[in-house]
C-alpha positions in Angstrom: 32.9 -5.4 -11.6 35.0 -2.3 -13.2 34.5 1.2 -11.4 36.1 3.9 -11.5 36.6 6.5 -8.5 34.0 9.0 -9.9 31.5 6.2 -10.6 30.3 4.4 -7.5 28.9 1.0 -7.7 25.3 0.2 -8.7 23.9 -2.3 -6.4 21.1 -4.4 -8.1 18.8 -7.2 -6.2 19.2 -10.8 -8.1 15.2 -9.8 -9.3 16.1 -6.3 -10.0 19.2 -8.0 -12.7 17.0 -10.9 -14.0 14.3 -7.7 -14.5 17.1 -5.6 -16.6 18.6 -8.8 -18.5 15.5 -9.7 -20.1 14.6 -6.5 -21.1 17.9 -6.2 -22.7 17.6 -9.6 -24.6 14.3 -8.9 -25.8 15.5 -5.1 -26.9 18.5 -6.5 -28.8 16.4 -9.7 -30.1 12.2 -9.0 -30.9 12.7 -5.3 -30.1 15.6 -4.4 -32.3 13.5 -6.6 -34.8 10.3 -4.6 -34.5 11.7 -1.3 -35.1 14.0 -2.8 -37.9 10.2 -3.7 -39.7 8.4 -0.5 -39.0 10.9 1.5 -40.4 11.2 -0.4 -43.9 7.1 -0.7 -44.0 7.4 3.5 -43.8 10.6 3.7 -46.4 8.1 1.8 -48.5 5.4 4.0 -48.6 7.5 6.3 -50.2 9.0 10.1 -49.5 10.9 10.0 -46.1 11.0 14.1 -46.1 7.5 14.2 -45.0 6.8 10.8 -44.0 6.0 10.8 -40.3 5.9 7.0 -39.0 9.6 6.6 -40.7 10.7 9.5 -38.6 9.0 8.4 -35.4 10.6 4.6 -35.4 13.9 6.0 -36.5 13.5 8.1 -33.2 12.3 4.9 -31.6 14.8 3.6 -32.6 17.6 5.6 -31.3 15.7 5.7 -27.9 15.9 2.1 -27.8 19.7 1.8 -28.9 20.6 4.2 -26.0 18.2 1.9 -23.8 20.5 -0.9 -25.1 23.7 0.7 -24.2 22.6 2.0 -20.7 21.3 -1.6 -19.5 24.4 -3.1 -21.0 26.9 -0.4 -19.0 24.1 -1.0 -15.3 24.4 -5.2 -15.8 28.6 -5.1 -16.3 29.1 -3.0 -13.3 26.4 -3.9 -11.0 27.2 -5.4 -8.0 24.2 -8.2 -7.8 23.5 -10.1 -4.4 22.1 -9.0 -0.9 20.7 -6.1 0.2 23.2 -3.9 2.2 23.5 -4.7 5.9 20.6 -3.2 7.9 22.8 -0.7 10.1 21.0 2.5 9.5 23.7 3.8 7.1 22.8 5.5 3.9 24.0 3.7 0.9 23.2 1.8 -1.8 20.3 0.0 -1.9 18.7 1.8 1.4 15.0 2.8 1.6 15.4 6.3 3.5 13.1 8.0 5.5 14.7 12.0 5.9 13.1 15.1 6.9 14.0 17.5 4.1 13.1 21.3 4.3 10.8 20.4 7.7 9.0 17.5 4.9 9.2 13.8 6.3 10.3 12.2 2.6 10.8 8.7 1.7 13.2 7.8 -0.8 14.9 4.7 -2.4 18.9 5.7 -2.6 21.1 4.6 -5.4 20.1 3.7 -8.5 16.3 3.8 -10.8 17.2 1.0 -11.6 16.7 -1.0 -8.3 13.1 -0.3 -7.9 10.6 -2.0 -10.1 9.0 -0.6 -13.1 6.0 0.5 -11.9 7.3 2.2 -8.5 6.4 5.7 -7.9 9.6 5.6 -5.4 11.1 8.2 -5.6 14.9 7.6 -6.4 18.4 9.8 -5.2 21.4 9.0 -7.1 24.5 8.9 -5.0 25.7 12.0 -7.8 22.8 13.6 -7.2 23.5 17.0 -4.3 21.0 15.4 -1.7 22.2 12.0 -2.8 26.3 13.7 -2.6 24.9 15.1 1.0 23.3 12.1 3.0 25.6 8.9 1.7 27.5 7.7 4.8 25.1 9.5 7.1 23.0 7.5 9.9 19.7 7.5 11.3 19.5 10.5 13.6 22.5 12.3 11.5 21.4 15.9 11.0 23.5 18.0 8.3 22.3 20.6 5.5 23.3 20.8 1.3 23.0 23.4 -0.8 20.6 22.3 -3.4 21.1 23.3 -7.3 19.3 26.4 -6.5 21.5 27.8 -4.1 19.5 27.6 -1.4 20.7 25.4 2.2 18.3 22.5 2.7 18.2 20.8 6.3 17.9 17.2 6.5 17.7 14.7 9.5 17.8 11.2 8.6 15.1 9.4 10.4 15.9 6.0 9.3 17.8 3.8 6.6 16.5 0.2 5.9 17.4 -2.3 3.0 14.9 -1.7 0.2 12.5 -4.5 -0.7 11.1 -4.9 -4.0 
């Protein structure tokens, strides 16, 4: 697990990694292959100027190659095992329950990556200015940011639990 001081740690549950892992083997393996075939079946029908499936997997494609290198960069430096300890402290891997702006708000904290695929969850990054804000804070902590439009937000943290998938 390599970090560096600006880039904090991403904590993954053992599902959560397993989830990521095989999406990245079947992107580098069938994926990679797909993409690979729809591209030659449109270079085969001819001019690529104006040929609009080639240029839509090409851009497939280079969706899917960042895809590639984002899982690959979230599985080297994850830090995979148990959920944080439940002590009410806002970190990685916390479901968070805040009043923001006077509006009770729950939110997963850390990484998108944590929360399945088909979670609405909503997600603060610990880079994020909310995410920057409440780290380190405690249930019953009450502080304010300034959020990305200048403007002071007040939060309270009402609670901070391990997440569950």
């Amino acid at each position: 697990m390599s970090t560096t001081q600006h880039e904090p740690v991403i904590w993954l549950t053992q599902e959560a990694f397993d989830r990521l892992s095989a999406e990245l083997e079947h992107l580098q393996g069938p994926g990679r292959q797909e993409i690979v075939d729809r591209i030659e079946q449109a270079r085969s029908e001819g001019d690529l100027k104006e040929n609009g499936g080639y240029h839509a997997a090409k851009e497939e494609q280079g969706k899917a190659e960042a895809r590639i290198s984002h899982l690959k960069h979230v599985l080297e430096t994850a830090h995979v095992g148990e959920a944080p300890a439940d002590d009410g402290v806002v970190e990685p891997g916390m479901l968070v329950v805040a009043k923001i702006a006077g509006r009770e708000t729950t939110f997963l904290f850390g990484s998108r990556e944590i929360a399945s695929e088909d979670s609405d969850l909503e997600v603060f990054s610990e880079k994020s200015p909310i995410g920057a804000a409440v780290h380190g804070k405690k249930a019953g902590d009450k502080l304010s940011y300034t959020a990305p439009n200048g403007k002071d937000i007040a939060v309270e943290i009402l609670s901070a639990k391990p997440y569950q998938a």
